[in-house]
N, CA and C atoms as a LAMMPS dump frame, in Angstrom:
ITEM: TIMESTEP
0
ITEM: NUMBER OF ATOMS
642
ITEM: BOX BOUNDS ff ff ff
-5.0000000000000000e+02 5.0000000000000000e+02
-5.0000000000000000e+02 5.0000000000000000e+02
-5.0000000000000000e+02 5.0000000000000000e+02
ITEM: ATOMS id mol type element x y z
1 1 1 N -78.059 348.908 47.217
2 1 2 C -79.206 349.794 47.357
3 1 3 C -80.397 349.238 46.58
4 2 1 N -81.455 349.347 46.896
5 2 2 C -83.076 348.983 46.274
6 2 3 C -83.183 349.368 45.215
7 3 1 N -83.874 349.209 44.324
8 3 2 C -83.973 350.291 42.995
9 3 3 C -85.561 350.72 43.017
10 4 1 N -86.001 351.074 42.32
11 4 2 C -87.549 351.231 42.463
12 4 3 C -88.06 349.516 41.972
13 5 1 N -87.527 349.327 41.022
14 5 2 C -88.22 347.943 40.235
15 5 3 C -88.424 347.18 41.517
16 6 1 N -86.908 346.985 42.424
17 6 2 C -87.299 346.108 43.521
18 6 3 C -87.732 346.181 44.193
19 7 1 N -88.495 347.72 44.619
20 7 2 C -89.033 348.258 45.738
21 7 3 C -90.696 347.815 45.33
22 8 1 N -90.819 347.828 43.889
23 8 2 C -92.629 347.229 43.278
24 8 3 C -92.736 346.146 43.203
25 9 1 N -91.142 345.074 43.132
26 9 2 C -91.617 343.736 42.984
27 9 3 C -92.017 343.737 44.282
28 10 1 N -91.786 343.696 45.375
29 10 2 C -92.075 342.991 46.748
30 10 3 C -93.103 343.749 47.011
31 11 1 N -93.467 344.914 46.377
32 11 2 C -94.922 345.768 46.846
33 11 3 C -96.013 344.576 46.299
34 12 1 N -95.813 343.845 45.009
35 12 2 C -96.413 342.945 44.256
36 12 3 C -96.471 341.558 44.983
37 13 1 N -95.507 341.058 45.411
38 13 2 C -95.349 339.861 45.777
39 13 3 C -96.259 339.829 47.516
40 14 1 N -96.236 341.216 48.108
41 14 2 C -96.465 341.036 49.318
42 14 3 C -98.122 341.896 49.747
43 15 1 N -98.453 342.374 48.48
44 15 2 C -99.854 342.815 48.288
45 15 3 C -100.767 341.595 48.62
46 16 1 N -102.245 342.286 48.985
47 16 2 C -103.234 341.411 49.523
48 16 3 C -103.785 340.544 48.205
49 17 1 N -103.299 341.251 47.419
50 17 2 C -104.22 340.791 45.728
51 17 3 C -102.807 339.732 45.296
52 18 1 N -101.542 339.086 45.92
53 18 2 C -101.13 338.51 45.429
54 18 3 C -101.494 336.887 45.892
55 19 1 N -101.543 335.87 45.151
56 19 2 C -102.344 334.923 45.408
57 19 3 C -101.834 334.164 46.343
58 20 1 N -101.475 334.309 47.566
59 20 2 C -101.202 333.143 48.091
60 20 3 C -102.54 332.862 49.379
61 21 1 N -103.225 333.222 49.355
62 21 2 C -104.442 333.226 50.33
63 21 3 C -104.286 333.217 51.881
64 22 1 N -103.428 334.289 51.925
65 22 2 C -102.648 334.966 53.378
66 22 3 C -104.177 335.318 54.009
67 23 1 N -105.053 335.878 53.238
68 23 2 C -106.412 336.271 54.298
69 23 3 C -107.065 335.274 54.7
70 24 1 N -106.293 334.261 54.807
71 24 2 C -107.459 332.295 54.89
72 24 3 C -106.718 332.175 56.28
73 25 1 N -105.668 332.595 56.57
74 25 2 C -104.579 332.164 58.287
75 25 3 C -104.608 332.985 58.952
76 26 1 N -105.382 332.616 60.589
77 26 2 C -105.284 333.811 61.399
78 26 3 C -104.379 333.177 62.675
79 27 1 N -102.992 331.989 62.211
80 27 2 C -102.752 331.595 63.094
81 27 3 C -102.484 331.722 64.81
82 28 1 N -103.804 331.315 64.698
83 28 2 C -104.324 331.108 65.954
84 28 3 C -105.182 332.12 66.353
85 29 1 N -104.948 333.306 66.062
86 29 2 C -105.484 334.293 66.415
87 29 3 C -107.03 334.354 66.764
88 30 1 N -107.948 333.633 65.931
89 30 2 C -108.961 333.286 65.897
90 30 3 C -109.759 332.861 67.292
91 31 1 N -108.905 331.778 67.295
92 31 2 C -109.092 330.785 68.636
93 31 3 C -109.006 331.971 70
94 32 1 N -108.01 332.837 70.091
95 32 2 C -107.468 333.758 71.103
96 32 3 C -109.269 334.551 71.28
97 33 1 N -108.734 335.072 70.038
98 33 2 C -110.036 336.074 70.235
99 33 3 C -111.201 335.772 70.938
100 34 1 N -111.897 334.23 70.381
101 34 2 C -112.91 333.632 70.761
102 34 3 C -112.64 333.578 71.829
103 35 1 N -111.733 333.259 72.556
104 35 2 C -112.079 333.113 73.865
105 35 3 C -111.71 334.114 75.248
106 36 1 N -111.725 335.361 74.581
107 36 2 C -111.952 336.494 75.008
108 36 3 C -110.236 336.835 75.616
109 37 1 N -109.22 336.229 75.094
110 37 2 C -107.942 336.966 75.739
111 37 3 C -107.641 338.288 75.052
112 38 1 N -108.452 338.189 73.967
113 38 2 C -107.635 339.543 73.018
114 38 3 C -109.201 340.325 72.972
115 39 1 N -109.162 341.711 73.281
116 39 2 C -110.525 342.284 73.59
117 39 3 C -110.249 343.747 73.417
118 40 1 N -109.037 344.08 73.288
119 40 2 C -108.656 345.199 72.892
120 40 3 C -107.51 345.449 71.805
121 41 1 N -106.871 346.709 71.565
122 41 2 C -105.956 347.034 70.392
123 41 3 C -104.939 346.307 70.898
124 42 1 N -104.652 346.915 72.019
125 42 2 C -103.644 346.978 73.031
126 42 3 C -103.235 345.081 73.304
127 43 1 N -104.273 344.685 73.089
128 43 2 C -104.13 343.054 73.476
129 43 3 C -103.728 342.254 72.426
130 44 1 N -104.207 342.94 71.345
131 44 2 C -103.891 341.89 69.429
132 44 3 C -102.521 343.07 69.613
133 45 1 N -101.687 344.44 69.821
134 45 2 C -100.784 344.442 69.209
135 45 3 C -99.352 343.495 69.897
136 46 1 N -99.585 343.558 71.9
137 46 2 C -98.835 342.521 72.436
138 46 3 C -98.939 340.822 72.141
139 47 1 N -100.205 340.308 71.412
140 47 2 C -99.906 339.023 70.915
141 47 3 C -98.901 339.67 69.81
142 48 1 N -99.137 340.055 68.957
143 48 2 C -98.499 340.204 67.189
144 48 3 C -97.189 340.303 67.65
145 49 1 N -96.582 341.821 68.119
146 49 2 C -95.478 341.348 68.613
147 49 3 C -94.458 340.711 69.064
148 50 1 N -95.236 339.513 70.044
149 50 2 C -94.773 338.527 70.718
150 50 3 C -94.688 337.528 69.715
151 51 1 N -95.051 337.441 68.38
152 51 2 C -95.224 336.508 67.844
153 51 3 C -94.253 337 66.85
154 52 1 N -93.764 337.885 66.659
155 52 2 C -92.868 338.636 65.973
156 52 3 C -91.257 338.469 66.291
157 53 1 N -91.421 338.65 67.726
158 53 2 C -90.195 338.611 68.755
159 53 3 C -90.244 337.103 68.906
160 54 1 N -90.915 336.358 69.227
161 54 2 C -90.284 334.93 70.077
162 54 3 C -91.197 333.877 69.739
163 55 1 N -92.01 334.086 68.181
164 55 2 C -92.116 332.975 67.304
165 55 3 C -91.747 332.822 65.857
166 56 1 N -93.228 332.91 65.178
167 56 2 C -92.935 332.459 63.87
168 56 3 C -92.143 334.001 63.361
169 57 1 N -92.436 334.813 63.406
170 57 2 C -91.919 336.103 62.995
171 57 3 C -90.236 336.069 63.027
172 58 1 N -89.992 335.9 64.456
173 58 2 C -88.039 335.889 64.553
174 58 3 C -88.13 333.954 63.304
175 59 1 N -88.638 333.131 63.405
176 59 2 C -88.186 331.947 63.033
177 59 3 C -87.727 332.265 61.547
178 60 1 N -89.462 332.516 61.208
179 60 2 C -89.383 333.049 59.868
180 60 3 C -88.205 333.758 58.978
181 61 1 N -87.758 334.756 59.801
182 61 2 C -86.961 335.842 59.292
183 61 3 C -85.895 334.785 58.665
184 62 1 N -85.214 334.015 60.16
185 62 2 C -84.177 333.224 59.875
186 62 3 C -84.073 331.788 58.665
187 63 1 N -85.373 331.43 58.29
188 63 2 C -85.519 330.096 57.284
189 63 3 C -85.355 331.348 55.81
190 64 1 N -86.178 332.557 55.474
191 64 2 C -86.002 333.404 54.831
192 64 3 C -84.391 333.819 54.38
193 65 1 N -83.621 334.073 55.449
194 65 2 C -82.34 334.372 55.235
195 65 3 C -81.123 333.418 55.186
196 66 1 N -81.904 332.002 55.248
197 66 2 C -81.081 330.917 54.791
198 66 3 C -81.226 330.585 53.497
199 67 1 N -82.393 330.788 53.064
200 67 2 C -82.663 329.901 51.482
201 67 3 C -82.007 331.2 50.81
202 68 1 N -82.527 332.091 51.295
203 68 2 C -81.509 333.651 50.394
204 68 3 C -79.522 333.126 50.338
205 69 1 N -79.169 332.996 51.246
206 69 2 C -77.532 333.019 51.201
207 69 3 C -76.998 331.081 50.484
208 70 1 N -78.597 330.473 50.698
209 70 2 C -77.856 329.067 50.17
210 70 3 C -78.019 328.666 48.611
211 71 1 N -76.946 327.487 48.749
212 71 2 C -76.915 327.05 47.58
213 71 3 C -78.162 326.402 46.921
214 72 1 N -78.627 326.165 45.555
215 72 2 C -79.765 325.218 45.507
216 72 3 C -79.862 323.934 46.01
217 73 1 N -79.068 323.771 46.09
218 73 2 C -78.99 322.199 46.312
219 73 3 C -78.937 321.825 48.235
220 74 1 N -79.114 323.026 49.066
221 74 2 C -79.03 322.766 49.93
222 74 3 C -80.765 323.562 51.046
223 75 1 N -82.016 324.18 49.927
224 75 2 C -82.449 324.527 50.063
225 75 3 C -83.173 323.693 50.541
226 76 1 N -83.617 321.778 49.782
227 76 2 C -84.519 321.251 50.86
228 76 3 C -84.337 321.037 52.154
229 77 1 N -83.279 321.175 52.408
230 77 2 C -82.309 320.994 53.584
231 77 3 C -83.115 321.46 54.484
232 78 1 N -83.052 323.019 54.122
233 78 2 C -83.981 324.508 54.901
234 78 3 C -84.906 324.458 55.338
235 79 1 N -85.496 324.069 54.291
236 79 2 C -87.361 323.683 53.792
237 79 3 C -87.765 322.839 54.631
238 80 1 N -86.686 321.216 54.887
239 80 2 C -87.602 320.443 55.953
240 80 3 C -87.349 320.545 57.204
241 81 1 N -86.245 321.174 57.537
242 81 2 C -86.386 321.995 58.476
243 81 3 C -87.189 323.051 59.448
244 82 1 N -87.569 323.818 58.364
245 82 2 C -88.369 325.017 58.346
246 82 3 C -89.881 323.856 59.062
247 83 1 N -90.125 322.805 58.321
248 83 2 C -91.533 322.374 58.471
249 83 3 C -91.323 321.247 59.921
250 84 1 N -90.177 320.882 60.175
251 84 2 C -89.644 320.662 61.435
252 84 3 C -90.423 321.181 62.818
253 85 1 N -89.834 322.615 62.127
254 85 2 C -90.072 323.608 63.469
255 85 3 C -91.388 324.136 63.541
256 86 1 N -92.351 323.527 62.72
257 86 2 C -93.984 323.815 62.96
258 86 3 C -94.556 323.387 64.165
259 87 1 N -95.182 324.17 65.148
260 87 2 C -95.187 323.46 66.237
261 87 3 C -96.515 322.993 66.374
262 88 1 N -97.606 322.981 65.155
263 88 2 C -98.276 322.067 64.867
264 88 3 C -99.315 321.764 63.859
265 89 1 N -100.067 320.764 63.544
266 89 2 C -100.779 320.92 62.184
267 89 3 C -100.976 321.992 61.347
268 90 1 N -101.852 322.979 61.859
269 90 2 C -102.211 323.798 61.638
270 90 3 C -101.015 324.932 60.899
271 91 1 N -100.106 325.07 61.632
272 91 2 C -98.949 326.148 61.506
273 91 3 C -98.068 325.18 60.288
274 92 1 N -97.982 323.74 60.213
275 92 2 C -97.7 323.505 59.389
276 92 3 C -98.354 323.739 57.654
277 93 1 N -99.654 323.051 58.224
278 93 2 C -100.576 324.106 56.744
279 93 3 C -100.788 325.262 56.162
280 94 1 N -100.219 326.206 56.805
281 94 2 C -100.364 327.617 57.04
282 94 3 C -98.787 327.556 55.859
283 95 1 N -97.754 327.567 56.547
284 95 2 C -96.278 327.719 55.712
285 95 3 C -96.123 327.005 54.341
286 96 1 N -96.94 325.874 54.778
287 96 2 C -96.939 324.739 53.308
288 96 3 C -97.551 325.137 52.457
289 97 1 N -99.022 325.474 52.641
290 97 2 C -100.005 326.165 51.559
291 97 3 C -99.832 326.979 50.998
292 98 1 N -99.328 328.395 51.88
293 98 2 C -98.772 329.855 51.537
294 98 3 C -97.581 329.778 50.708
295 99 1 N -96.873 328.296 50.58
296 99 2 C -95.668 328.545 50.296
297 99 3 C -95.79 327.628 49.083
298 100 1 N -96.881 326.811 48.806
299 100 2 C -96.962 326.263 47.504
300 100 3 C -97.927 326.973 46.864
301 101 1 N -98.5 328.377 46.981
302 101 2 C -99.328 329.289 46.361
303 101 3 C -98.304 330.181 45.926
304 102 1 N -97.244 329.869 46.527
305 102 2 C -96.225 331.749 46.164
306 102 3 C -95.422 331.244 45.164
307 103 1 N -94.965 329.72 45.223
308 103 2 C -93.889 329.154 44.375
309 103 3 C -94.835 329.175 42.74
310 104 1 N -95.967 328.884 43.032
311 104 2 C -96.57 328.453 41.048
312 104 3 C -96.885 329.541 40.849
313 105 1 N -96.931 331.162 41.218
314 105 2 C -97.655 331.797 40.434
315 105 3 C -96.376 332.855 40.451
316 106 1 N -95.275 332.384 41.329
317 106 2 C -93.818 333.056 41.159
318 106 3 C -93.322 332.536 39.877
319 107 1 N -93.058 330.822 40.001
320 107 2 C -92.693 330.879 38.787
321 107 3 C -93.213 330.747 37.485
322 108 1 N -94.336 331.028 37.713
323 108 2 C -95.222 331.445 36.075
324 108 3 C -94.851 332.706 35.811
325 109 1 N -95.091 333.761 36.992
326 109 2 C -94.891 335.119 36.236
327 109 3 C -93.004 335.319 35.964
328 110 1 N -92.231 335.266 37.287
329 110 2 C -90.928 335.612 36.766
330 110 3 C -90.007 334.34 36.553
331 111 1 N -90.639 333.177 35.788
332 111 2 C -90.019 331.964 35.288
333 111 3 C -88.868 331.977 36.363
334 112 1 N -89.246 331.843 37.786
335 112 2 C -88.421 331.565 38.682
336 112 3 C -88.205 329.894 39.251
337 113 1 N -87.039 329.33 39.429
338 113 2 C -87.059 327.829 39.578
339 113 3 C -87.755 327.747 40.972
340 114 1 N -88.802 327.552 41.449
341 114 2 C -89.692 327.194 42.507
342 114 3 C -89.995 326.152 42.713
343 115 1 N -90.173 325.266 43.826
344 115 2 C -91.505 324.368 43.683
345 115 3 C -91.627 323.72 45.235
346 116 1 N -92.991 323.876 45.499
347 116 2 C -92.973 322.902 46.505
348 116 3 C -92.402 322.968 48.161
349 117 1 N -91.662 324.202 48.558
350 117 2 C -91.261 324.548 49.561
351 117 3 C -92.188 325.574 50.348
352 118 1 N -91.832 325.61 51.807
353 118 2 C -92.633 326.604 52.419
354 118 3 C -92.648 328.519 52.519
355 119 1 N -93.35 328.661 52.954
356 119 2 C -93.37 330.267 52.61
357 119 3 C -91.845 330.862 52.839
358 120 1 N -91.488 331.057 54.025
359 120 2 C -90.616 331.392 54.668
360 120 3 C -88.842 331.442 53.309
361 121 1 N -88.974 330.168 53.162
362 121 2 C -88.131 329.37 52.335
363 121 3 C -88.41 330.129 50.601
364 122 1 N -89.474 330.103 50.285
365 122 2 C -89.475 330.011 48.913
366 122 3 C -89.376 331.766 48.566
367 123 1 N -89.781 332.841 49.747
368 123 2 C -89.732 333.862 49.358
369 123 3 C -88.31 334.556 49.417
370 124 1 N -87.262 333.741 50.577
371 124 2 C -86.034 333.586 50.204
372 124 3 C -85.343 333.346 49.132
373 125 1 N -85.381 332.156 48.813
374 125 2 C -84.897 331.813 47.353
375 125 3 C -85.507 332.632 46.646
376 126 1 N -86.863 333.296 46.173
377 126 2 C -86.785 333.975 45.279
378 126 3 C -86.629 334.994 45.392
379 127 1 N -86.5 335.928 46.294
380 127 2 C -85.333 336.803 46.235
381 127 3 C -83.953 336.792 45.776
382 128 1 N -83.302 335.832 46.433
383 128 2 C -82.089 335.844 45.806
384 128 3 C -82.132 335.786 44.326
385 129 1 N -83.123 335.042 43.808
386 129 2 C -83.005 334.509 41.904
387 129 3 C -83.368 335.917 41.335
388 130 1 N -83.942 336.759 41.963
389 130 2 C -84.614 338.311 41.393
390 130 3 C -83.642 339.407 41.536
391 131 1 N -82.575 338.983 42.517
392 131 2 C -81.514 339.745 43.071
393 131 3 C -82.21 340.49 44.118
394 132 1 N -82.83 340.519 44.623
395 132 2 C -83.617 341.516 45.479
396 132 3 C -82.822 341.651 46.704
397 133 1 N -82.679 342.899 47.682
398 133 2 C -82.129 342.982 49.078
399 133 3 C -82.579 342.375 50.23
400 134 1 N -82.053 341.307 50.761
401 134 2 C -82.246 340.411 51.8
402 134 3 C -83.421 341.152 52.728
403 135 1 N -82.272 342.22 53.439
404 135 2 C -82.986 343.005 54.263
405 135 3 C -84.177 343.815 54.045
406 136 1 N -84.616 343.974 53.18
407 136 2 C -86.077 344.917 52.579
408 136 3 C -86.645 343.843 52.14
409 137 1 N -86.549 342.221 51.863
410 137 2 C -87.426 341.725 51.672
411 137 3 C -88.112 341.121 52.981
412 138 1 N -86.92 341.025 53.681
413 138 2 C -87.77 340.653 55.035
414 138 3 C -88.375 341.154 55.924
415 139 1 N -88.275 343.043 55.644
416 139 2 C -89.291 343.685 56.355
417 139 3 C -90.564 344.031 55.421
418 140 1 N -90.552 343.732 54.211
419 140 2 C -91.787 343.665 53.836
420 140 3 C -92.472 342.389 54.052
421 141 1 N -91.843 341.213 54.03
422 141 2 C -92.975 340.07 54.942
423 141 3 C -92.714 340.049 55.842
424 142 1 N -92.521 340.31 56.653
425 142 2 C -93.123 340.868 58.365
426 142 3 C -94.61 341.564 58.422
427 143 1 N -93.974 342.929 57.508
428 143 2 C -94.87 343.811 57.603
429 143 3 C -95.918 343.406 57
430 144 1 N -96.083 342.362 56.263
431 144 2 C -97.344 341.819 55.688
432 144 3 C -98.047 340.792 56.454
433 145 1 N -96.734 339.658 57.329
434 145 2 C -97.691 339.005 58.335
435 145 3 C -98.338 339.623 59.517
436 146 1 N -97.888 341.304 59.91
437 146 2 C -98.265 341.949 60.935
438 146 3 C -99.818 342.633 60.163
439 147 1 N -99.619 342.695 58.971
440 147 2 C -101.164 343.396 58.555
441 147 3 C -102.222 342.517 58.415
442 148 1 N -101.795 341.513 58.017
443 148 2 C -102.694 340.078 57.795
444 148 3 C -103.199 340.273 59.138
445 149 1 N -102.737 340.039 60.202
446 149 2 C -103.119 339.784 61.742
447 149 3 C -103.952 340.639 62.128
448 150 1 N -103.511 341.973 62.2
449 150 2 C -104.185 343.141 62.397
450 150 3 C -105.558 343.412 61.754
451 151 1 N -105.689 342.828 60.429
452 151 2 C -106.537 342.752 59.888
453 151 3 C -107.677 341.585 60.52
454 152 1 N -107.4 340.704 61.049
455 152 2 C -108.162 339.698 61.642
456 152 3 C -108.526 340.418 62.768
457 153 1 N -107.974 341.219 63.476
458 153 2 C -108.092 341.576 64.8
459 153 3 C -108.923 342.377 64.783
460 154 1 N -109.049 343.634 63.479
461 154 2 C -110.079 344.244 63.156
462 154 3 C -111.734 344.001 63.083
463 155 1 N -111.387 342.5 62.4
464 155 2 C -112.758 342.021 61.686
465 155 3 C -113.443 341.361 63.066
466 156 1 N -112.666 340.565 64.156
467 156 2 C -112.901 339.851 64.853
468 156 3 C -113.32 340.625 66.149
469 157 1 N -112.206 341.387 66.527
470 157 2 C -111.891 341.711 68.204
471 157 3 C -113.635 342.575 68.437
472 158 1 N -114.22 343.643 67.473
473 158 2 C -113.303 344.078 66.74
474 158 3 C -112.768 345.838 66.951
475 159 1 N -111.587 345.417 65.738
476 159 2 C -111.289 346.928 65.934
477 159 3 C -112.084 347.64 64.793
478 160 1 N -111.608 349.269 65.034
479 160 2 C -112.122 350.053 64.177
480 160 3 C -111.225 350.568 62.706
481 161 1 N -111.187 350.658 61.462
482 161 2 C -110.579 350.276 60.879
483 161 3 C -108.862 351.689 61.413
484 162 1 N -109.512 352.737 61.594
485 162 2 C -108.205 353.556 62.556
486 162 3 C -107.32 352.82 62.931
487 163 1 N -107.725 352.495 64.193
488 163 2 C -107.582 351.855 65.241
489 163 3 C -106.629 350.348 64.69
490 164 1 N -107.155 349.989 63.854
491 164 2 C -106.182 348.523 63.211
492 164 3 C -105.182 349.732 62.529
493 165 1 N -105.389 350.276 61.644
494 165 2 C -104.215 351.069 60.812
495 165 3 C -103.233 351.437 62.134
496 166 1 N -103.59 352.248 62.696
497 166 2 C -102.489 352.679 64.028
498 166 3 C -102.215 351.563 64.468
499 167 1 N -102.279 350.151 64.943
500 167 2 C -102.084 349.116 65.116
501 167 3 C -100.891 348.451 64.493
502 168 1 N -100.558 348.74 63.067
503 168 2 C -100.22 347.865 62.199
504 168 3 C -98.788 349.316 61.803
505 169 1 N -99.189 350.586 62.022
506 169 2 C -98.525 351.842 62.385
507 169 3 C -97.215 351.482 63.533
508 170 1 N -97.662 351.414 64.498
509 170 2 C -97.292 351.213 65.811
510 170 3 C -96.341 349.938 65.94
511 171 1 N -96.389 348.445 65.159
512 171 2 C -95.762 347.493 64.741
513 171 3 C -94.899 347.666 63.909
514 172 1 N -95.108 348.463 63.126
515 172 2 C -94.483 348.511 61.731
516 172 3 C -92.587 348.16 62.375
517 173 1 N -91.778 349.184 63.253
518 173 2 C -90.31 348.997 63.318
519 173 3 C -90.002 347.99 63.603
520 174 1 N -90.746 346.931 64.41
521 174 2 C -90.101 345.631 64.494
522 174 3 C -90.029 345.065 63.556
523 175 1 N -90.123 345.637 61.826
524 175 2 C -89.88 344.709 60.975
525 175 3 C -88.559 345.273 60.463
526 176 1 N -88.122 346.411 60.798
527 176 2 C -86.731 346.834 60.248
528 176 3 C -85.524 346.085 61.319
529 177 1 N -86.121 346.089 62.774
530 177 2 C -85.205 346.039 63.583
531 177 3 C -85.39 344.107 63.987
532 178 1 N -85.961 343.463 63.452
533 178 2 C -85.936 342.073 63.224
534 178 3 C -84.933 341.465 62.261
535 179 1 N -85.224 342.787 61.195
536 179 2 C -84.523 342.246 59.379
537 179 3 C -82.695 342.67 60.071
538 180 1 N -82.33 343.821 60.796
539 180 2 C -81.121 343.293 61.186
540 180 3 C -80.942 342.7 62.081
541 181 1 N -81.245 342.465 63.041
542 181 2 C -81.022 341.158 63.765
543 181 3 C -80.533 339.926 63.325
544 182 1 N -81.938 339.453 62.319
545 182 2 C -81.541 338.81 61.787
546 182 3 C -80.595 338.041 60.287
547 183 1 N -80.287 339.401 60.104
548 183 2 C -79.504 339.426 58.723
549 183 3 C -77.891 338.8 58.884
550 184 1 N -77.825 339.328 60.142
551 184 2 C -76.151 338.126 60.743
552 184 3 C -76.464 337.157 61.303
553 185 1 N -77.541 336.775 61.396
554 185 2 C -78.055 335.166 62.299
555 185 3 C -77.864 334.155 61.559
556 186 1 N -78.242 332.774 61.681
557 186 2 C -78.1 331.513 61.638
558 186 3 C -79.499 330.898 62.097
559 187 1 N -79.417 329.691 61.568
560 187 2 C -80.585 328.527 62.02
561 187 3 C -79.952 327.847 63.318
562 188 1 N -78.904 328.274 63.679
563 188 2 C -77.978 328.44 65.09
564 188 3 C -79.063 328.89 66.062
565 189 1 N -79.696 330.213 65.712
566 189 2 C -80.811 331.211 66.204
567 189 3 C -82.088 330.931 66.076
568 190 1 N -82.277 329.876 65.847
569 190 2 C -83.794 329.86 66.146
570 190 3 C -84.28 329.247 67.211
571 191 1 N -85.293 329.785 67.537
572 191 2 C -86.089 329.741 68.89
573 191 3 C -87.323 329.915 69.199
574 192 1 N -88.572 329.627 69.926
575 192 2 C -89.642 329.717 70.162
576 192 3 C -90.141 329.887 71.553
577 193 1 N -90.322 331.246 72.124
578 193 2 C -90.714 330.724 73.159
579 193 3 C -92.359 331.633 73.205
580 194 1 N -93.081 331.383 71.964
581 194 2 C -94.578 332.343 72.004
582 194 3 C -95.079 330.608 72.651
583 195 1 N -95.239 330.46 73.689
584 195 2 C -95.862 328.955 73.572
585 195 3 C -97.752 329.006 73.354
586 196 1 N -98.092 330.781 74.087
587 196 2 C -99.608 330.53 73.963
588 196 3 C -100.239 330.712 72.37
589 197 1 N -98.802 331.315 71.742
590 197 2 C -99.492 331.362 70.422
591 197 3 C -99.822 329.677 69.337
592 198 1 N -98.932 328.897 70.099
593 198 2 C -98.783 328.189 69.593
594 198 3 C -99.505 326.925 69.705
595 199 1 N -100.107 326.851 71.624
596 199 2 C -101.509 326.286 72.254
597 199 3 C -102.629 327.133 71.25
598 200 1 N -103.279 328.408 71.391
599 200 2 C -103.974 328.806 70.223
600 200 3 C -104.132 327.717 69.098
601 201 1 N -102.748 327.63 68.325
602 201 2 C -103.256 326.798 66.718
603 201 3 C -103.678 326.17 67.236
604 202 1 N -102.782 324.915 68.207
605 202 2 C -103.461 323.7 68.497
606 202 3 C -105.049 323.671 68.706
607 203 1 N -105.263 324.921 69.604
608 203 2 C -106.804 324.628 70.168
609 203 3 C -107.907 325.08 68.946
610 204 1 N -107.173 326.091 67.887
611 204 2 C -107.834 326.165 66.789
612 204 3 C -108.382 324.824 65.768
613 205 1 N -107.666 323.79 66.157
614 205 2 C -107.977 322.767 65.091
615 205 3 C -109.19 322.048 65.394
616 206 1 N -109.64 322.218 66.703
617 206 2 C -111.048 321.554 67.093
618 206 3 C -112.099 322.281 67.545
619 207 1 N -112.045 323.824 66.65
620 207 2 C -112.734 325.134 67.535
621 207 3 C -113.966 324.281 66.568
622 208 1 N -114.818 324.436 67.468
623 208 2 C -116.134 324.184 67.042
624 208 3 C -116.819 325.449 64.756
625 209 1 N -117.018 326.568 65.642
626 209 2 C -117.057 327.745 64.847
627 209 3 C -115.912 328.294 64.515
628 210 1 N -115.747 328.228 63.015
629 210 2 C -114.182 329.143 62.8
630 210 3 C -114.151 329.828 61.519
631 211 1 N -113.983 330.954 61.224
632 211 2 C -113.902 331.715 59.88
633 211 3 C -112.653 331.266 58.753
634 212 1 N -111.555 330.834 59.982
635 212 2 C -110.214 330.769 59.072
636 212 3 C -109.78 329.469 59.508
637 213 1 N -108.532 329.352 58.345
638 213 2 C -107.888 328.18 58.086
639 213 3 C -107.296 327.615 59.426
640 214 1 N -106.64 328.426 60.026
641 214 2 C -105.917 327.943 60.97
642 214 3 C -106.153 328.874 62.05
């Protein structure tokens, strides 16, 4: 069971004020918008979703719930793996950056052994080193890459700030019903089939005008 402590660390770790500069990646999203596929709520919550279900979101869950159940010594294993399955520049900078922002200021504050691995990966392992519950940590980063998004979709599409809250409302269970899914899965299970999210990054890397990283 959760305790409260663990229920504030991940409120902490997965807050907008924690440093990993999650508001800098709108993977891809950006690019979408600009070019008018996403124009409504209704249009940013079926990308998010889809990106939830049959990309980085299902991938994620699963690199997350490997570095959690593995040994140390088998975590770079995960890790170059994890950066393997980037399906391109961009999405690679996105996991790498986020994930060497979460490791130095993780292990400064809870002298956790970190270093150098990607998001997905490092918020795994440090869960496990905190003892934290697999499953509640992985629906709170969901639920944080679904607000990040939503939040772009707001600023961009745009929405109204309602309108994103009910958005991000309305998303919210696919992060409980992802976290079991994937809580008996394997890197057996991973899969991709968001392919336009993933044309997006690509076409993001040569967008003329762009607010965000990726």
């Amino acid at each position: 069971m959760a305790t409260v402590t663990d229920i504030l660390t991940l409120t902490q770790w997965f807050s907008p004020g924690y440093p990993v500069g999650a508001f800098a990646y709108s993977h891809g999203l950006e690019w979408a918008i600009d070019r008018g596929q996403i124009i409504t709520a209704e249009h940013a919550g079926v990308w998010i979703s889809t990106v939830l279900n049959h990309g980085a979101g299902w991938n994620d869950s699963l690199f997350l719930a490997a570095a959690y159940r593995a040994n140390a010594a088998d975590v770079a294993e995960i890790d170059a793996q994890c950066r393997a399955f980037a399906a391109s520049a961009e999405r690679l900078k996105e996991t790498d950056l986020q994930g060497a922002a979460f490791c130095e200021v993780t292990q400064k504050v809870w002298s956790a052994d970190l270093e150098g691995v990607t998001y997905p990966v490092a918020v795994g392992r440090a869960a496990w080193l905190q003892g934290l519950p697999l499953d509640l940590t992985t629906q709170f980063y969901l639920q944080a890459f679904i607000a990040n998004l939503a939040t772009i979709a707001m600023r961009l599409v745009p929405l109204g700030q309602t309108e994103g809250q009910k958005l991000i409302r309305a998303l919210t269970p696919l992060c409980t019903q992802l976290a079991e899914r994937t809580s008996g899965a394997s890197l057996d299970d991973l899969s991709n089939t968001a392919f336009l999210t993933d044309v997006a990054a690509m076409h993001h890397e040569t967008q003329y005008s762009r607010i965000f990283r990726t």
